[in-house]
N, C-alpha and C positions, 0 to 999 in steps of 0.2 A: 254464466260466461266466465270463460278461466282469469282472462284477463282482467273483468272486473274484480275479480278477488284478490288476485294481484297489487292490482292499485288498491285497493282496501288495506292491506297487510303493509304499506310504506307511504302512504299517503296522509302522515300526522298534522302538518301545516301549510295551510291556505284553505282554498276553496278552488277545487276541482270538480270539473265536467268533465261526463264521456258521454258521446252519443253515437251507439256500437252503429254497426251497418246497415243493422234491422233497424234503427232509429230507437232503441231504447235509449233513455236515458239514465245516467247514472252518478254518482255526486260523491264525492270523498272530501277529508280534511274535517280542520275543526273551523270552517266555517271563515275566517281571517285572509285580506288580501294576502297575498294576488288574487284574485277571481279571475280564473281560466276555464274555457268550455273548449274543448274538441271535437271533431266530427272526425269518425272514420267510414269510408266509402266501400270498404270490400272488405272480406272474412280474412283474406290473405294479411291484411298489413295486419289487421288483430293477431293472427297467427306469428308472424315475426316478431311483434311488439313484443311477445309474452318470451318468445326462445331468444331473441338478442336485440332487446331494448336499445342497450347503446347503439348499435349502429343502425337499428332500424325507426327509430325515431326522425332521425336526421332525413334519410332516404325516402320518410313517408311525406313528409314537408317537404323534400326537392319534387318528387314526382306527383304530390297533388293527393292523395290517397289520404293526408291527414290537413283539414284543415283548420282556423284557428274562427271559433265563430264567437267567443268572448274573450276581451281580453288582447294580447297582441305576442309576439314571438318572446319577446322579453319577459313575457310577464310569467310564460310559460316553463322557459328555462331558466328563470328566476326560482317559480316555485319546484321545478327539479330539486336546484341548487341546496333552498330549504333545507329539503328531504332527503338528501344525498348518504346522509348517515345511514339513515334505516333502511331505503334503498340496498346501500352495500353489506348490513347485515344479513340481509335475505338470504335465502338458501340459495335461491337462482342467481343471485348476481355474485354470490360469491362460488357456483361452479364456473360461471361463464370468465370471469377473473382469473379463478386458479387455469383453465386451460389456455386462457389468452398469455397468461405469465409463463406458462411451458413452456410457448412457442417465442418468446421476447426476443431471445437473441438471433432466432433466425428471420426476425420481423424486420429487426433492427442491423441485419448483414450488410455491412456497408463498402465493399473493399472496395477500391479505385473505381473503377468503371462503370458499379452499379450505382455509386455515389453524385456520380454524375446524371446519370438521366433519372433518379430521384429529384437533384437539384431543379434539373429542367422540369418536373414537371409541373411544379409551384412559379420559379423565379423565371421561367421564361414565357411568362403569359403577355399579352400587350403591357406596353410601355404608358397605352391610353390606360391601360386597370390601375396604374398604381399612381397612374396625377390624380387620379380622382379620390383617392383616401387620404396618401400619405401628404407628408410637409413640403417643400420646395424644395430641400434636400434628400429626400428620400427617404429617409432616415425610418428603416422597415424594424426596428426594435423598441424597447420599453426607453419611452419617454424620463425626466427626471422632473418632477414637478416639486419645487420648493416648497408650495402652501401657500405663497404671497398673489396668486395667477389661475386662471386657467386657460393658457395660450400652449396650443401645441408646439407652433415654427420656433417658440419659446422657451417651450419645456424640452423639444428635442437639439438645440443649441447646448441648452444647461445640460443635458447626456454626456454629449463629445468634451464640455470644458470638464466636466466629474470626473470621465476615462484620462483625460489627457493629463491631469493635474494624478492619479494616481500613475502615471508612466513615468514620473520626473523628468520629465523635457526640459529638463534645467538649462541646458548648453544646447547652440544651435549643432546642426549636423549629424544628430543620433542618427542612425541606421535603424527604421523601423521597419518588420512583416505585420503587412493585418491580413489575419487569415481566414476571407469568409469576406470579401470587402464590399461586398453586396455591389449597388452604383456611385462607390468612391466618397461616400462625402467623410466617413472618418479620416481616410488617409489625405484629404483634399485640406482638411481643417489643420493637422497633427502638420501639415508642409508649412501651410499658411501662419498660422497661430504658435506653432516651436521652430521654426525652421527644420525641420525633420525631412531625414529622406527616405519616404515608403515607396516600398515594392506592396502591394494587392493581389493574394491568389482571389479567384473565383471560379466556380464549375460553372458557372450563367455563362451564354454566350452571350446573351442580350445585355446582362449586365455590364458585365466585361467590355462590350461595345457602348456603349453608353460613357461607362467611367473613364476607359479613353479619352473617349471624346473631349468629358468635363477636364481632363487633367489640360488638354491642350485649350481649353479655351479659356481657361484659367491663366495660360502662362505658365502652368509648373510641369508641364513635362519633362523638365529636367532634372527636377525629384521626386515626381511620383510615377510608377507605371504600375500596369498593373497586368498581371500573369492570368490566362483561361488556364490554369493549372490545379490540380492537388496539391492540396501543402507536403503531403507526402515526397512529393517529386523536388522540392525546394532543399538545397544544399549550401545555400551560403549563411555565413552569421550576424545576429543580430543584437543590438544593443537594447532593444525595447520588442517586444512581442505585443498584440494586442488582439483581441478576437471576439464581436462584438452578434451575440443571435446566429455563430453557428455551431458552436457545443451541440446543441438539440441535433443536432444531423447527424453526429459521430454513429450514435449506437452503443450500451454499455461494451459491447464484445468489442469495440475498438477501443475504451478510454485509456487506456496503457499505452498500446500504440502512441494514441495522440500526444500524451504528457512525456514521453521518452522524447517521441518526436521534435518537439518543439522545446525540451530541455536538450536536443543537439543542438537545436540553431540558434539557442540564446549562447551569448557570450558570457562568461566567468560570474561579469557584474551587473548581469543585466537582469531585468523584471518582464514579467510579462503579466497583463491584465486580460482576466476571463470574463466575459460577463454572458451569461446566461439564462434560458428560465430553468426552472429547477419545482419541486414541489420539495414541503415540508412533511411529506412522510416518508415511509422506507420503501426501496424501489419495488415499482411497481411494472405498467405494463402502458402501452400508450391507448388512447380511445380509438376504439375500431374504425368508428365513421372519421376524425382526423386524421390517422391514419391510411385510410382509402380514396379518401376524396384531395385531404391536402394535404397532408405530409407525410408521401411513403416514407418508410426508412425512419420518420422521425421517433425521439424520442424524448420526454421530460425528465433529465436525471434527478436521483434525492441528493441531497450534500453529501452522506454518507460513503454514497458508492462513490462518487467525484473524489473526496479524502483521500480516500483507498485507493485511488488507483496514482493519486498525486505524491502518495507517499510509499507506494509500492517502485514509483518512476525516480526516490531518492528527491524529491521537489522541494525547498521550504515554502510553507504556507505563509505571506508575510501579513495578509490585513485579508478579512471579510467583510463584507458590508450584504444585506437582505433589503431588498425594495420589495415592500409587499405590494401596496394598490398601485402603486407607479403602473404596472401594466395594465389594470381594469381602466384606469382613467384614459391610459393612450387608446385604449382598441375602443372607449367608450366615443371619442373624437373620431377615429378611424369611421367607425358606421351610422354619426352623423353625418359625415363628409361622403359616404358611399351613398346612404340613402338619398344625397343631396343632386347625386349625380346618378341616379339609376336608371333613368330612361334611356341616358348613354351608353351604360353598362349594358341593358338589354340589347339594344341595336349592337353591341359592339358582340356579344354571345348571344341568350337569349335568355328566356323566363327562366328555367329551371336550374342556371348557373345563378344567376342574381338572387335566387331562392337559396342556395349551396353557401355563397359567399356571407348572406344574413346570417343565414346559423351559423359559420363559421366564428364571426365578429364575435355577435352573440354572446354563443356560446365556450368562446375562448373569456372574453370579460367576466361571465357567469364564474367562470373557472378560477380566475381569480379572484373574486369577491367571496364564493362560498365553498370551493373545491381544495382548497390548500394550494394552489399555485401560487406562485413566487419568482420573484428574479435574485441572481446570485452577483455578485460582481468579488470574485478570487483575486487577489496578489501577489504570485509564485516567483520566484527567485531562486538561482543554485546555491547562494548563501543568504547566510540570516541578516551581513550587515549591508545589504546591497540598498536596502532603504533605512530613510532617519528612525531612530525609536521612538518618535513620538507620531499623531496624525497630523499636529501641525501644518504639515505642509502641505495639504491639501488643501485647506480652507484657505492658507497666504497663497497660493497659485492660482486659484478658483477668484478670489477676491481681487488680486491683480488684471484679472483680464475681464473680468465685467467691470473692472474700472474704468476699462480702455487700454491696459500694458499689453505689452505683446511681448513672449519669449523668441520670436524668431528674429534673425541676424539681420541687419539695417543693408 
């Protein structure tokens, strides 16, 4: 069996089962947890497995063709994770790579219109999908977890005060763009919490309707609204930029675009904060099955390519900061809270979507723990002195307002 040789040649640590379709079985590793057994059901998903592993893995677990009969989903794409190295040394997974990387930037083609119903195809699913994971705020990005905790509605609060204290909201009435504002609640905090007055583009329409809505019932509609627009389409200027989980949707073939962009709409002395996920190697190409199932268009930038295209756009770099597990921990919360609610989930799609969204979780968390994922959080500016020379004043900001201080106007 080809594929058992396969898994033989990259299969160094754990303890792995296969039990082909004929019902043979077959064992790899050196024997050490995770213990994982598979069954597969038909010649055909063997056949994929071996010509495009990545995405046909995912695909054999949505439609039933691979199941999990020791062990559990995690334990599985834990012991991937493992092996990930050897894996990509292979010969096969490194043609399937080098062809997937050819075609990257036409993967990742994102101009106006198609960037939209990419959006929509993820951000505009029920409003019920994403009570049931996410925080009370919605808060669809990488948590910030201290070390003193492990509360999510907590650790995503500490996110928005880390962003807002690198904006220097110092004086009420800054003029803020958050671009990417998902269902409002950065732009809803940054009103609240600095007196700031944001504008919100988003491609969701759902979203869009939502953050609306929270602005007015909030009372601050009269400083926050927020645009169904492309940031591209946005012309006025800004004292604070901030963009918080939607880098990944650019696409590298736009990232000059984006940094020109949004270095027109800042003003002279104004900063703007990136926070992104990003991976710690040299750019690559995105997973086929992410890619298809949940984020067309999308893409994980390396900091390298990001640099380059922020200093090709004339940007200063002013501060970087790396959250490494900050997102294995959030997505690890995210699908206790899924799995908490998944009989909802069925009834609300069905079986083979709830199957889609575990691996997703999963296998995003996997990716951060063993894959080199990472979150980036950039601090650009048109000049070098538009922030203090020291970091100081992040930690006095941050420490002000969980004390109880508030920067916004009485």
């Amino acid at each position: 069996m080809l594929l058992a040789r396969f898994l033989d040649g990259i299969i160094d640590i754990g303890d792995f089962g296969l039990i082909d379709s004929g019902g043979k079985q077959h064992r790899f590793g050196n024997g050490e947890a995770p213990h994982v057994t598979i069954r597969l059901h038909d010649r055909a998903t063997e056949r994929r497995l071996l010509v495009h592993p990545r995405l046909a893995v995912g695909e054999a677990f949505m439609d039933g063709t691979l199941t999990i009969e020791e062990g559990t989903l995690y334990d599985l794409l834990d012991l991937v994770g493992r092996n990930i190295e050897t894996f990509e040394d292979h010969w096969l997974s490194n043609f399937t790579g080098s062809v997937s990387r050819m075609f990257r930037r036409l993967q990742q083609y994102n101009p106006v219109g198609k960037a939209q119903k990419n959006v929509a195809h993820h951000y505009d699913l029920s409003d019920d999908l994403y009570d049931m994971f996410l925080d009370q705020d919605r808060q669809y990005s990488c948590a910030y977890f201290d070390g003193s905790h492990d509360d999510l509605e907590r650790a995503q609060a500490d996110k928005k005060r880390h962003i807002a204290a690198k904006l220097l909201l110092n004086e009420p009435g800054r003029k803020v763009l958050d671009i990417g504002s998902g269902w409002g609640g950065m732009g809803l905090y940054l009103a609240k919490t600095a007196g700031a007055n944001v504008t919100g583009v988003t491609l969701s329409k759902e979203q869009h309707k939502v953050s609306q809505q929270r602005a007015a019932d909030a009372g601050l509609a009269d400083r926050v609204q927020f645009k169904l627009q492309d940031y591209r389409d946005e012309h006025e200027f800004y004292d604070r930029i901030v963009s918080v989980g939607m880098f990944e949707h650019v696409g590298a073939g736009h990232y000059l675009e984006f940094f020109r962009k949004t270095k027109q709409l800042l003003k002279d002395d104004g900063v703007f904060l990136l926070h992104s996920i990003g991976r710690m190697e040299p750019p690559g190409s995105t997973n086929p099955w992410l890619r298809k199932y949940i984020f067309p268009g999308g893409y994980t930038p390396a900091l390298s390519e990001t640099l380059a295209a922020i200093e090709k756009a004339g940007l200063w770099v002013t501060d970087i900061e790396i959250l490494r597990l900050h997102y294995a921990e959030t997505l690890h919360h995210w699908y206790d809270r899924f799995m908490a609610q998944r009989e909802k989930a069925a009834a609300l799609y069905d079986e083979r979507f709830c199957r889609m969204w575990e691996f997703y979780l999963i296998g995003c968390e996997i990716a951060f723990r063993r894959m080199g994922q990472m979150v980036f959080q950039i601090q650009i500016a048109k000049h070098q002195d538009a922030v203090p020379l020291t970091r100081d004043y992040i930690t006095d900001w941050e420490r002000s307002i969980a004390a109880g201080g508030t920067k916004a106007a009485e």
